[in-house]
C-alpha positions as CSV (number, residue, x, y, z in Angstrom):
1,X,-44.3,-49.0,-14.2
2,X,-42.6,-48.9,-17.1
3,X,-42.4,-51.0,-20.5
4,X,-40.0,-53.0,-20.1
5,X,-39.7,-55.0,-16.7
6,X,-35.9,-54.8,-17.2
7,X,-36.2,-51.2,-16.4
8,X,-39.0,-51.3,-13.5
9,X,-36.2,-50.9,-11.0
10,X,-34.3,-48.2,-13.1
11,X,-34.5,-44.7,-11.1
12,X,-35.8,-42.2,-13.4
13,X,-34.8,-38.5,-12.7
14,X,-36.5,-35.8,-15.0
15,X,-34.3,-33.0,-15.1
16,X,-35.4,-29.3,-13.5
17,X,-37.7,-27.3,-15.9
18,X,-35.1,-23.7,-17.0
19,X,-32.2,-26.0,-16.0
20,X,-32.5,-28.7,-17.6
21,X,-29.4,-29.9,-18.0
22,X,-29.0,-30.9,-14.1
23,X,-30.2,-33.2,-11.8
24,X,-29.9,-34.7,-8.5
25,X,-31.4,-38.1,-6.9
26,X,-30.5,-39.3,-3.1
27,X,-27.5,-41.8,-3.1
28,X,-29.9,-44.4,-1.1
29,X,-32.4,-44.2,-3.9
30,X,-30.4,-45.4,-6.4
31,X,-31.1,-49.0,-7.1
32,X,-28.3,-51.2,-7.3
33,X,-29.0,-54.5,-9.2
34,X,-27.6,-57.8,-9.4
35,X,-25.1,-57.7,-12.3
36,X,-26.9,-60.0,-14.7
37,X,-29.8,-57.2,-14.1
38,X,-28.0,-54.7,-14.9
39,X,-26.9,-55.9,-18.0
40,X,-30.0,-57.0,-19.4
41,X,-31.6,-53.5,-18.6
42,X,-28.4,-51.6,-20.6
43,X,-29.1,-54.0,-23.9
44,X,-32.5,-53.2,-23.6
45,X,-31.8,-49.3,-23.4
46,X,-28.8,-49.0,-26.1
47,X,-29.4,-51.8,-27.8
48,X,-26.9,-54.8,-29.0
49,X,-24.9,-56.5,-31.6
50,X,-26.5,-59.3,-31.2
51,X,-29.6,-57.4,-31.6
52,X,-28.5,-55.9,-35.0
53,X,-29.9,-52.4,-33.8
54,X,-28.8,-49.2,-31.4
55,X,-30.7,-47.1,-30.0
56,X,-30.9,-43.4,-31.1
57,X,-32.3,-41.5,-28.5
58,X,-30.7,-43.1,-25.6
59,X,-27.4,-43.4,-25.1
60,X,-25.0,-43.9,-22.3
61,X,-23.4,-40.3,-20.5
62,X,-21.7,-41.9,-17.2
63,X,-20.8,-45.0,-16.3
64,X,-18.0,-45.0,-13.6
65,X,-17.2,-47.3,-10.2
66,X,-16.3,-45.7,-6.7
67,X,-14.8,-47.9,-3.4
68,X,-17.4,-48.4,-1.2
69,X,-17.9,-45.8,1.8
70,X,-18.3,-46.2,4.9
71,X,-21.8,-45.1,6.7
72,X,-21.2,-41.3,7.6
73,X,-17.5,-41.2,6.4
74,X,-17.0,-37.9,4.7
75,X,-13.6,-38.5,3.0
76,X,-12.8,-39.5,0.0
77,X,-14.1,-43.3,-0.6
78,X,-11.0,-45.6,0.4
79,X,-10.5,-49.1,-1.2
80,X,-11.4,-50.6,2.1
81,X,-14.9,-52.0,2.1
82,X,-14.9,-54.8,0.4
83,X,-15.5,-53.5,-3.4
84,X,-17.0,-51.1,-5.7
85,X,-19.8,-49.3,-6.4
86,X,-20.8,-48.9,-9.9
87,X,-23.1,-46.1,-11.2
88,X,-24.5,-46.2,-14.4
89,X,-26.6,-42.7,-16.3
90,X,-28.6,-43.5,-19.5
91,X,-29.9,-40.5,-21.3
92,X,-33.5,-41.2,-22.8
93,X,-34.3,-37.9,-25.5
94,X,-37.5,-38.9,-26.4
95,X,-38.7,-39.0,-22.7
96,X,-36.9,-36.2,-21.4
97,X,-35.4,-38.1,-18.1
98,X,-32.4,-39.5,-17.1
99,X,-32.2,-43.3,-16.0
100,X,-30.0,-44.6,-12.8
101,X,-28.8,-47.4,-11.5
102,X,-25.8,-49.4,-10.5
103,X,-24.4,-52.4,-9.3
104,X,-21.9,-53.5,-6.5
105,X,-18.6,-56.2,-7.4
106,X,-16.8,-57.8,-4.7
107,X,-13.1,-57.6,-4.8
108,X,-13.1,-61.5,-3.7
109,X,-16.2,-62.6,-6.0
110,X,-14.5,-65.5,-8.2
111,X,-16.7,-64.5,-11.1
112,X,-15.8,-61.5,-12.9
113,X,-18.6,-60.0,-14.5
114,X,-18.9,-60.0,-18.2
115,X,-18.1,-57.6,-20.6
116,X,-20.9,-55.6,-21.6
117,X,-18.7,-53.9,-24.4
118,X,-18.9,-56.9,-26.6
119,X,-22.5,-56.4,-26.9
120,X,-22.2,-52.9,-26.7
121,X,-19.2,-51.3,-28.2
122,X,-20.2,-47.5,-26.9
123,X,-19.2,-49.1,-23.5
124,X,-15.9,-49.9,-24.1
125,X,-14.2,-46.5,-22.4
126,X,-16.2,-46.9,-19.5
127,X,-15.3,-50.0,-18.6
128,X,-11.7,-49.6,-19.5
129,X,-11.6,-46.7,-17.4
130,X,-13.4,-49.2,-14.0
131,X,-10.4,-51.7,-15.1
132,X,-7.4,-49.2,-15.1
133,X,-8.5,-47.5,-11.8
134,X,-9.4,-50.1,-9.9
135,X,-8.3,-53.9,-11.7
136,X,-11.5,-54.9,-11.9
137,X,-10.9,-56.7,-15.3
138,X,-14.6,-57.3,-17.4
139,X,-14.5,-61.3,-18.6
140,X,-14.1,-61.8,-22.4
141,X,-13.3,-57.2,-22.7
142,X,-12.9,-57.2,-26.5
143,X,-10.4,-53.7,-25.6
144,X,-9.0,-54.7,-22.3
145,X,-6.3,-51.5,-22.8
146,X,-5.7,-48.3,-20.3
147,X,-8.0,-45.1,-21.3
148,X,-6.4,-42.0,-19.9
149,X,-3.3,-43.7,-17.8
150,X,-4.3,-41.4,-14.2
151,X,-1.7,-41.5,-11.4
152,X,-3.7,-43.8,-8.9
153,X,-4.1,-46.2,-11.7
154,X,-4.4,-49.6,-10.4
155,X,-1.3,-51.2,-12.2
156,X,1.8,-48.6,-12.2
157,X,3.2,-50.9,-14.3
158,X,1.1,-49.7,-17.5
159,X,2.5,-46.5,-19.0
160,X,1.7,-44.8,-22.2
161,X,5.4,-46.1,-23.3
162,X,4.4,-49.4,-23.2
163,X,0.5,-49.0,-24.7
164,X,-0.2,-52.2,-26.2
165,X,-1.3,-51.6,-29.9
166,X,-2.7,-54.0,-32.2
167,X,-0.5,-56.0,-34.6
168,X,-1.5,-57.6,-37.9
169,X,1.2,-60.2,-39.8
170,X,2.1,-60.4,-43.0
171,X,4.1,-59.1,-45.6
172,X,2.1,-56.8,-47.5
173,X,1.6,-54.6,-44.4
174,X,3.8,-52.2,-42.4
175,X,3.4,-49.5,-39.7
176,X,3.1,-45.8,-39.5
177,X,3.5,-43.8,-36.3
178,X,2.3,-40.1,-35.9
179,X,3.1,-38.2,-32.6
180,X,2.9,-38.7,-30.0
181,X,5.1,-35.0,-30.9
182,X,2.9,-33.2,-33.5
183,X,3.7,-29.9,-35.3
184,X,2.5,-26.8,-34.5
185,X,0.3,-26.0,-31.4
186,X,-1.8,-30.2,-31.6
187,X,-1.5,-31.6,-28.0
188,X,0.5,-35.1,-27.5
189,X,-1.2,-38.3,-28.8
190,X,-0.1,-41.5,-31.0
191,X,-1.6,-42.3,-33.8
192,X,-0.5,-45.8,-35.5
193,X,-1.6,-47.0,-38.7
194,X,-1.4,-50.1,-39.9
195,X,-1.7,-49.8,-43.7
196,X,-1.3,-51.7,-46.8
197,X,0.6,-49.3,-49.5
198,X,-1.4,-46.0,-48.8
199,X,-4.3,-47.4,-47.9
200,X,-5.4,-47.6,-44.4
201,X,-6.4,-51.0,-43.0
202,X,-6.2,-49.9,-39.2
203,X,-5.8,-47.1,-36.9
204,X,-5.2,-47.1,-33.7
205,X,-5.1,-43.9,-31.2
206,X,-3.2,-43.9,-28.0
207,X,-3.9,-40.6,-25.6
208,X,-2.8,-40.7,-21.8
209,X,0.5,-38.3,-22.1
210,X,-0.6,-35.4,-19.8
211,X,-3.1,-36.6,-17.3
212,X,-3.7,-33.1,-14.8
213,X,-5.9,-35.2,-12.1
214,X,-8.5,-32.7,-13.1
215,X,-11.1,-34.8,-11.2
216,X,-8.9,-35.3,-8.0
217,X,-8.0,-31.7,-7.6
218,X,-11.9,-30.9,-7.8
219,X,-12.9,-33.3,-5.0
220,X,-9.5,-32.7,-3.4
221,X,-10.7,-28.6,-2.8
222,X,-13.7,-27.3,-0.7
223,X,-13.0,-23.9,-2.4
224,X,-15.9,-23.1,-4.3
225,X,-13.7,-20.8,-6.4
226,X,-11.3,-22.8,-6.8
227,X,-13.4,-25.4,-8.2
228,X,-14.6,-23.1,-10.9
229,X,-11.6,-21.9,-11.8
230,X,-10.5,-25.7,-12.7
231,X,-13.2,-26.2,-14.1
232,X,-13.0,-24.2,-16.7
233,X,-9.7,-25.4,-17.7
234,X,-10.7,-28.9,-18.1
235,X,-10.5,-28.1,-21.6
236,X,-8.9,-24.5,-23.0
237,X,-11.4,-24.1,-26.1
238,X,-14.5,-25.1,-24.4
239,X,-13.8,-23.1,-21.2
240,X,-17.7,-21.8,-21.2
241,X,-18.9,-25.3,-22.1
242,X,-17.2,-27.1,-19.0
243,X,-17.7,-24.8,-16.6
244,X,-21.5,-24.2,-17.4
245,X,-21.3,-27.7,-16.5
246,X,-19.4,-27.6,-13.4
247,X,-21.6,-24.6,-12.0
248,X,-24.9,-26.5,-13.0
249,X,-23.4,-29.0,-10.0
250,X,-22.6,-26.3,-7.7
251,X,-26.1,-24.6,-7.7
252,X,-28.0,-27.9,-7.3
253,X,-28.4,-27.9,-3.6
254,X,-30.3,-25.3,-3.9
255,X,-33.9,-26.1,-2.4
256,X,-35.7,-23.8,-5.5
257,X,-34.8,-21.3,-8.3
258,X,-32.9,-18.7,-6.9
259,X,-33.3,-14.4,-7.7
260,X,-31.7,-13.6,-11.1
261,X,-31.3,-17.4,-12.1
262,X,-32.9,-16.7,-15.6
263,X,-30.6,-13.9,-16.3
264,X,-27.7,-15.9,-15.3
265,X,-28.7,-19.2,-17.3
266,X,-29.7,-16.9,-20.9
267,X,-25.8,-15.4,-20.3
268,X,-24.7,-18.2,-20.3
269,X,-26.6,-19.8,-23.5
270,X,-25.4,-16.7,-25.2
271,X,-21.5,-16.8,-24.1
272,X,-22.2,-21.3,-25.1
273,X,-23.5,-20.3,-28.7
274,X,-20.6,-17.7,-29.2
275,X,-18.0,-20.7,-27.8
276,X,-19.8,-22.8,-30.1
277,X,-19.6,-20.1,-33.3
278,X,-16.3,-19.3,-33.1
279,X,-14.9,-22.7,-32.8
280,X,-17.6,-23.4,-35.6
281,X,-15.4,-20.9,-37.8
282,X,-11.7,-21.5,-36.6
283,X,-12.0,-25.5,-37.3
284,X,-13.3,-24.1,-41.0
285,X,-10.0,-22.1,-41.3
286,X,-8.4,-25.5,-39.9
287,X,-9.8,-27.7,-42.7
288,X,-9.1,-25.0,-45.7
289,X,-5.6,-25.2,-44.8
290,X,-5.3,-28.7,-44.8
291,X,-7.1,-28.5,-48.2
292,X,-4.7,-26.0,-49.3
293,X,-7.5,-23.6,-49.8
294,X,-5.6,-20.6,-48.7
295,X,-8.2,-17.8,-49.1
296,X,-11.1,-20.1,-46.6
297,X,-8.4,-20.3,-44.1
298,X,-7.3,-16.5,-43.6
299,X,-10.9,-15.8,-44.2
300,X,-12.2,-18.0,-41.2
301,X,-9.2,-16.8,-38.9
302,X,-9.7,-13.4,-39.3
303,X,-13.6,-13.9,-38.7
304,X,-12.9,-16.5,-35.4
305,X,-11.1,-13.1,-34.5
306,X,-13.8,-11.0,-34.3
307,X,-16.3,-13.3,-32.6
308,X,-13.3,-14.0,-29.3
309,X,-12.8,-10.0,-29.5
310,X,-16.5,-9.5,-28.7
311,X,-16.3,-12.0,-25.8
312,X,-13.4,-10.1,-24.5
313,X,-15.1,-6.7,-24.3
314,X,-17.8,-8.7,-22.6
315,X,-15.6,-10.2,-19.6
316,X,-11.8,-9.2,-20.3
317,X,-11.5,-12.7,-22.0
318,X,-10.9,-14.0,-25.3
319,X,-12.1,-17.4,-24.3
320,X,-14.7,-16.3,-21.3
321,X,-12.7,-17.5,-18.8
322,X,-14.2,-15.4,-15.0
323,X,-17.8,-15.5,-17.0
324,X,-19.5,-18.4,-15.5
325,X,-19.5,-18.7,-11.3
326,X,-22.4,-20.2,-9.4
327,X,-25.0,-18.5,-8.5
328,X,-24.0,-15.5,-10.4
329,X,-21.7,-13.5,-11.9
330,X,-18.9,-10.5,-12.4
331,X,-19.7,-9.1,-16.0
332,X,-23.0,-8.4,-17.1
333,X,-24.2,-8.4,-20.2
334,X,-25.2,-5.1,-20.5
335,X,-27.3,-3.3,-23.2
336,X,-24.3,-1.9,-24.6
337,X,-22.5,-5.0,-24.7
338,X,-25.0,-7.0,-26.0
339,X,-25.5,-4.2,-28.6
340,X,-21.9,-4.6,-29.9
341,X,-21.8,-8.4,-29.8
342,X,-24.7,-8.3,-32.3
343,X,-23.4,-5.6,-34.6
344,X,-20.2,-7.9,-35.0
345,X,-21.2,-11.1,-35.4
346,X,-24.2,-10.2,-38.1
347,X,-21.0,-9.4,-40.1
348,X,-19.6,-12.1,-39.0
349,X,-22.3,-14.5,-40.3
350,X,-22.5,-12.2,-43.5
351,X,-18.8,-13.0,-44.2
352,X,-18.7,-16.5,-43.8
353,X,-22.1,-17.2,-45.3
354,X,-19.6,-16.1,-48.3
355,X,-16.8,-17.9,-47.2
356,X,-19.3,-21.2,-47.6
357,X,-20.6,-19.9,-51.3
358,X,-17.5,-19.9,-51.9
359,X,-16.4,-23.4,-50.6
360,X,-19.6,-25.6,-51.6
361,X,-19.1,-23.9,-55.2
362,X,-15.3,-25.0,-55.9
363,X,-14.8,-28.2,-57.7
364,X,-11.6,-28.8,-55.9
365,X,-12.6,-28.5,-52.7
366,X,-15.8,-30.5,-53.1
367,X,-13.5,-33.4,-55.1
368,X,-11.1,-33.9,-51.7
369,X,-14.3,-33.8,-49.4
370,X,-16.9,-36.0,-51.0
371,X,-17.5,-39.4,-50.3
372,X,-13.9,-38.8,-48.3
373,X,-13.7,-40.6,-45.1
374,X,-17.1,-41.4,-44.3
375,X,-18.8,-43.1,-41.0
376,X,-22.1,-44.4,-41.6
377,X,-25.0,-44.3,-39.0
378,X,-25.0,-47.4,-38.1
379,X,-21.3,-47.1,-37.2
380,X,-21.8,-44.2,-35.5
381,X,-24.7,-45.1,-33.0
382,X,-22.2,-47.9,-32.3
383,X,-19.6,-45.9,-30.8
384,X,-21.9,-44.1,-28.9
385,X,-21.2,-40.6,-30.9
386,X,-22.1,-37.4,-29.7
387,X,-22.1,-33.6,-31.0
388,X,-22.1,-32.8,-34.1
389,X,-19.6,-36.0,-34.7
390,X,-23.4,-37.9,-34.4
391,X,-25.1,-34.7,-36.5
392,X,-23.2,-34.9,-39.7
393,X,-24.1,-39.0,-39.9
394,X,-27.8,-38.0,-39.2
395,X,-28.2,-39.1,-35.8
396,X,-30.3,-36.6,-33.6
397,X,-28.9,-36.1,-30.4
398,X,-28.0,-32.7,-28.4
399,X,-28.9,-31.7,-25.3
400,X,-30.3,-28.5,-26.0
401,X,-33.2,-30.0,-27.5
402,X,-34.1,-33.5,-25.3
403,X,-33.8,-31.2,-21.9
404,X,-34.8,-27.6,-23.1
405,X,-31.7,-26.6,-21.3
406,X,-32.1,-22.8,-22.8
407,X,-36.0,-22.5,-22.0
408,X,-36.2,-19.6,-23.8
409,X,-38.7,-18.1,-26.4
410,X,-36.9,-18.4,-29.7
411,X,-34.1,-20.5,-28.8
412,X,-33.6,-24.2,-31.3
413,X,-31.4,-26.4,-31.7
414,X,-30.2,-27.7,-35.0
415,X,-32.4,-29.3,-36.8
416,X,-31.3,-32.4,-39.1
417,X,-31.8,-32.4,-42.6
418,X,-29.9,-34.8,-44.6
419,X,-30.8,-33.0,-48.0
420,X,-29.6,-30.0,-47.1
421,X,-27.0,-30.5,-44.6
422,X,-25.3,-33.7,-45.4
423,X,-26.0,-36.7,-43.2
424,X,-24.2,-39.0,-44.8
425,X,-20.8,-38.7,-42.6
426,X,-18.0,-37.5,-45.0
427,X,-15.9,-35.1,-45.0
428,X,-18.6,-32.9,-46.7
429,X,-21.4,-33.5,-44.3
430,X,-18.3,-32.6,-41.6
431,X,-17.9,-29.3,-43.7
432,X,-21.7,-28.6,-44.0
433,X,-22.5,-29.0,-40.5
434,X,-20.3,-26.7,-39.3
435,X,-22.3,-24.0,-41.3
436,X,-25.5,-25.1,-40.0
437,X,-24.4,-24.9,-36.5
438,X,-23.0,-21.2,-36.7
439,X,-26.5,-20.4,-38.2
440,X,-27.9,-21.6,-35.4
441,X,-25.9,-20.5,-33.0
442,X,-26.2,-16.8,-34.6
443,X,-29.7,-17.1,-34.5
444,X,-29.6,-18.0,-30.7
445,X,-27.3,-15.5,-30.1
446,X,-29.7,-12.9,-31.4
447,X,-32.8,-14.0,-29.1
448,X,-30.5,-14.1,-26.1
449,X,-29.8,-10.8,-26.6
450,X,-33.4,-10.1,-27.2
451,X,-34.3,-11.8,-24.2
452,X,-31.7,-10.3,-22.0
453,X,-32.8,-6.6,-23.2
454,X,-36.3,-7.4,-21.9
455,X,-34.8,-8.3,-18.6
456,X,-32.5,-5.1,-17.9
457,X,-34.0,-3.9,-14.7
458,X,-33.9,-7.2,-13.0
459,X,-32.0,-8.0,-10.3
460,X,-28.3,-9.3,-11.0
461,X,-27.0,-11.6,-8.5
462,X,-23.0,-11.5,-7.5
463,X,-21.4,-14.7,-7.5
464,X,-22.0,-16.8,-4.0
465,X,-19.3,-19.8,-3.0
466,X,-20.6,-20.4,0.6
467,X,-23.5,-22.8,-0.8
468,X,-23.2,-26.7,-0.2
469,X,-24.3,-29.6,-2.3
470,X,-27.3,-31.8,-1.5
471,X,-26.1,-34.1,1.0
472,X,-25.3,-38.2,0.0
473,X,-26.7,-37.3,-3.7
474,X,-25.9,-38.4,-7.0
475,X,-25.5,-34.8,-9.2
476,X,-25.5,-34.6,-12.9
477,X,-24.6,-31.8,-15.2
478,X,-25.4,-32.2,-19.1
479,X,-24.5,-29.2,-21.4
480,X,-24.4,-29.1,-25.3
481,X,-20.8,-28.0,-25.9
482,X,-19.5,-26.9,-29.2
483,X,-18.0,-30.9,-29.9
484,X,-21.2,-32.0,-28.3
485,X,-22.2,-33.7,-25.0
486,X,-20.4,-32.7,-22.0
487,X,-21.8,-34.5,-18.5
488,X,-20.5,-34.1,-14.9
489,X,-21.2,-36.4,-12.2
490,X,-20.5,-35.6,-8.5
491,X,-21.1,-38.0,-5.8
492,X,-21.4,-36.1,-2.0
493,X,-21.5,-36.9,2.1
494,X,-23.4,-36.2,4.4
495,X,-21.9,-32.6,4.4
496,X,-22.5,-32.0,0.9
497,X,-19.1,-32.1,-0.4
498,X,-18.0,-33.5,-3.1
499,X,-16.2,-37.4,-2.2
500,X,-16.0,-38.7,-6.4
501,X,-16.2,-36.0,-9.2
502,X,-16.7,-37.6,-12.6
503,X,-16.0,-35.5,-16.2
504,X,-17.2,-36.8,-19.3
505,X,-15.9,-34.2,-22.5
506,X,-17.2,-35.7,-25.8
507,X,-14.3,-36.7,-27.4
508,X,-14.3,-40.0,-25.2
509,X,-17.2,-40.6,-27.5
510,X,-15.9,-39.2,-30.7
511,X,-12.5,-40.6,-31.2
512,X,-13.2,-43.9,-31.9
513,X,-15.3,-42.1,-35.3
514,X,-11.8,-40.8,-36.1
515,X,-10.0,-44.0,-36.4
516,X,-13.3,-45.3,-38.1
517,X,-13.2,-42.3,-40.6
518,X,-9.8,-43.1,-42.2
519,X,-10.3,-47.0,-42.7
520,X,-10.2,-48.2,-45.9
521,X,-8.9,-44.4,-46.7
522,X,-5.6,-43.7,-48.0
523,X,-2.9,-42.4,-45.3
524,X,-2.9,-38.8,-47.0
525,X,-6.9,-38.2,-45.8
526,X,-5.8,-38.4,-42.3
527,X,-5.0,-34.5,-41.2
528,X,-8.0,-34.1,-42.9
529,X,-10.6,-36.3,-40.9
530,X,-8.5,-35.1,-37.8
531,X,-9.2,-31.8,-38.4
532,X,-12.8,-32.2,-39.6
533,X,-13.4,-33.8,-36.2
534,X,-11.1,-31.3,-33.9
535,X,-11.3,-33.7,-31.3
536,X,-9.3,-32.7,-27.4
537,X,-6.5,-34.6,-26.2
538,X,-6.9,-33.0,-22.5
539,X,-10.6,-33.2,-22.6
540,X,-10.0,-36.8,-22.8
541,X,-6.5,-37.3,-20.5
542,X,-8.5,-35.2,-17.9
């Protein structure tokens, strides 16, 4: 039993020991609750307003509805049925598991069920998302607006033209609009401020412009390749991070650990950390150039260069695109190979370690960063923030650590220290993080190779796509990417295919700390926050 009766009938799943990012419970176990139920068991998990407190080590990673299936139907789940299924994943650090449930609302029930957001705010996307897809709209939503505008949105009538944004009166304060056409290489998105002279009062931040039904084409595909291969393009800079993800779901039918798994899973964590480093480094070069620090940002750029060039000798790609496939895998990290990738990124740590003397020591720089756009803790367990966007306002959370997802000698995460590394959420703390995380990366980096040296002779599995699922199971896949938390959710028939498929990058979390960062700011800070956070437009339009 646990503490709390609110949570006796909460299904706990622990995830696998060496995999613990992934986990899978029977569709029929999961216990679906009376609304009011429900409800009371969230507050109790994440905390409330009303409260006056959040919860740091749990936190919300899914929450999603699905039309209710048929018995034995093994198509994708049709409106017809009489409702929805809700599913609901709470993440719990401190104990290591993963808490399930759901709920079921009837298209014809008179009572709408009440907004959980309001109590809640971290909840807000999800149930936006339940309201756009299926016009199930949450009594008394404090931000009843579209999320991601899909193509089988309920109402066709809502387009990102017509995004309803805020509005405040009066005199004294006028608009701004940025994008949704940005300079340069930035993906589309709207950005409208509502500001008083220079200062920011409001921001508001409108995404939707390039939904790819990345989660439609996945369920839509038996093709075990082709799934991967999507995958990995759910978002272009964290193409290791998704599809470690994506794979973790493919290879959880399998009844137990499978020959070369180990090998597989520490190639991975290496080619993860080196995502993770070199994005690390590049969004450095991104923030000296918007501080007009010239020397950080060719610095940085040419060092990003170096860490993408070792991934390519490793598997012909820059970004590690054909690395990760289930069950195996093409290019080996070999002794030479590993050999090379640690030769070039101890310079590369050498390098920038001087590239952050430099930084931390220059009373410029340090004037336009300190005590700049800052989100406090409190704010920040709020919005349910993830990643290092939860990190730098001292907030532990990464998956790495609460599921020992590496499991090997010699691998840890970052470790928190508000002295040293910031904590207090400005632009600094933003800046400082991102040189803690490429230490640590680096050092993981090295004790992957380490490990993998002591594992040569082993054998190397090839890549196998003829596997199915676990049959009528709930899957999850949690991986620490270089932004922070990404989670997959597949639901599966009877066959074990997939029937829903639900992605989860972090920035769903993390934008909502952007538009927090620049309030109260002044209107010239905003490129800055934006590129301290590097948040992705597609991981969120999906």
């Amino acid at each position: 039993m646990m503490e709390n009766n609110t949570l006796d009938r909460w299904l706990s799943c622990r995830p696998g020991e060496g995999n613990g990012g992934v986990g899978c419970v029977a569709l029929a176990k999961v216990p679906m609750l009376p609304y009011a139920a429900f409800g009371a068991g969230m507050r109790t998990l994440l905390g409330s307003v009303s409260d006056g407190t959040f919860s740091e080590s749990n936190r919300c990673i899914a929450y999603f509805a699905v039309p209710q299936q048929q018995e034995g139907d093994a198509q994708q789940p049709q409106h017809a049925g009489g409702g929805l299924n809700c599913y609901a994943l709470v993440a719990r650090d401190r104990e290591g598991d993963v808490l399930v449930a759901g709920y079921t609302i009837d298209y014809y029930q008179e009572e709408l069920p009440a907004s959980l957001a309001r109590e809640i705010p971290a909840l807000h996307v999800f149930e936006r998302e339940i309201t756009e897809r299926y016009g199930i709209r949450f009594a008394g939503s404090p931000w009843n607006k579209p999320l991601r505008y899909p193509h089988d949105r309920h109402c066709t009538g809502d387009t990102i033209d017509n995004y309803p944004f805020y509005t405040i009166g009066g005199g004294e304060l006028h608009e701004v609009q940025v994008g949704p056409v940005h300079a340069g290489i930035i993906e589309p998105g709207a950005f409208r401020f509502l500001c008083d002279g220079e200062r920011i009062v409001h921001l508001e931040i409108a995404l939707g412009y390039q939904h790819r039904g990345i989660e439609t084409l996945l369920v839509g595909t038996k093709h075990r390749l082709r799934q991967i291969l999507t995958g990995e393009n759910i978002a272009g800079d964290t193409a290791i991070g998704h599809a470690t993800a994506l794979a973790g779901i493919l290879e959880s039918g399998a009844a137990e650990d499978w020959e070369g798994a180990e090998v597989i899973r520490c190639e991975r964590a290496v080619a993860l950390e080196m995502e993770r480093l070199a994005m690390h480094i590049g969004d450095t070069a991104a923030l000296c150039m918007d501080l007009a620090y010239q020397t950080g940002h060719v610095a940085c750029e040419a060092l990003r260069t170096l860490v993408i060039n070792a991934m390519q000798q490793w598997c012909g790609n820059r970004f590690g695109k054909g690395l990760v496939r289930p069950f195996g895998a093409h290019h080996r990290l070999t002794l030479e190979r590993a050999k090379l990738i640690e030769t070039k990124l101890a310079e590369v740590i050498g390098r920038y370690r001087a590239v952050e003397r430099d930084l931390l020591s220059a009373p410029s720089v340090l004037a336009r960063l300190e005590g700049i756009c800052r989100v406090g803790r409190e704010q920040a367990l709020r919005v349910g923030a993830v990643g290092p966007a939860a990190r730098m306002a001292g907030i532990e959370r990464d998956v790495r650590r609460a599921f020992n997802f590496h499991a090997l000698e010699g691998f840890e995460p970052v470790v928190i220290d508000a002295e040293r590394d910031g904590g207090n959420g400005d632009l600094l703390a933003r800046l400082k993080m991102r040189f803690r995380e490429a230490e640590v990366s680096y050092a993981m980096i090295a004790a992957g190779c380490k490990e993998l040296a002591g594992r040569w002779f082993e054998s190397y599995p090839a890549p196998d796509y003829g596997r199915a699922l676990a049959k009528r199971s709930l899957v999850f896949s949690l991986v620490e990417g270089w932004r922070g938390e990404i989670c997959h959710v597949a639901l599966t028939d009877a066959k074990g295919e997939l029937t829903t498929y639900k992605v989860y990058d972090p920035s769903i979390h993390n934008w909502m700390m952007l538009a927090l960062s620049v309030r109260g700011g002044q209107i010239s800070d905003f490129p800055v926050s934006n590129k301290s956070f590097n948040l992705s437009y597609c991981g969120h339009d999906l």
